[in-house]
C-alpha positions in Angstrom: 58.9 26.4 121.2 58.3 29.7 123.0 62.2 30.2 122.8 62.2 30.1 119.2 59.9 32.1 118.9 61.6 34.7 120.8 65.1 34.3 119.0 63.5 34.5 115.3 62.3 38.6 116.1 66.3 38.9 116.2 67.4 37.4 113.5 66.9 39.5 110.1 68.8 39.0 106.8 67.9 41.1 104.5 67.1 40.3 100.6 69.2 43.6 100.0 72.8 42.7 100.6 73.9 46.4 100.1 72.9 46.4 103.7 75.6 44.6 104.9 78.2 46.7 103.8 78.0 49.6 106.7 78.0 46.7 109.2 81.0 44.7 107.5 82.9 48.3 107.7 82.2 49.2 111.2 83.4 45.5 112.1 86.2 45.9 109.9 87.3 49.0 111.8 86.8 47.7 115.1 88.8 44.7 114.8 91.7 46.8 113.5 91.2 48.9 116.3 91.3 46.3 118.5 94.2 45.0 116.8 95.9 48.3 117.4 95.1 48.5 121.3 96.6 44.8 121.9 99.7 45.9 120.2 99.8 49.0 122.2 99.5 47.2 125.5 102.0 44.7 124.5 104.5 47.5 124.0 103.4 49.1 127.4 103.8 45.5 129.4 107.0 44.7 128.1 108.4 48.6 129.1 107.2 48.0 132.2 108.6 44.0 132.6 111.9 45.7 131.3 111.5 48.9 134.5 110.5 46.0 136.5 113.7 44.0 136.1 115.9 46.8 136.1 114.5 47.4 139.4 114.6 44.6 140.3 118.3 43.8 140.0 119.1 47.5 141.2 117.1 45.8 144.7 119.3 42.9 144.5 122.4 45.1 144.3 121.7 47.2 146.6 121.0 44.4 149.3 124.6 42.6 148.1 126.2 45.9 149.0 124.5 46.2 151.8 125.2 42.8 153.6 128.9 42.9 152.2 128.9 46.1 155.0 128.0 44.2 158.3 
């Protein structure tokens, strides 16, 4: 009962609507912002997957070469 209580000072919906608006645009430009941030570390993981295989295989050659000598 006591937890009710408690949880109802939070919760406030106005009769106005209008006041939704500034909250539905600052949640609207945070989601596309995080939108925008995943992409960008998307991008950056698969430049790094492709550096890591190309360094990779560069290893790999290197290591061929290398036993091919002794």
């Amino acid at each position: 009962m006591f937890q009710l209580f408690v949880l109802a000072d939070f919760l406030y919906f106005p009769k106005d609507k209008s006041e939704y608006i500034p909250a539905t645009i600052s949640l609207a430009v945070f989601m596309i912002l995080a939108f925008i941030t995943m992409r960008i570390i998307i991008k950056v993981s698969k430049r790094q997957e492709e550096k890591a295989k190309e360094f990779e295989e560069q290893l790999m050659k290197n290591q061929s070469v290398q036993k091919d000598s002794h």
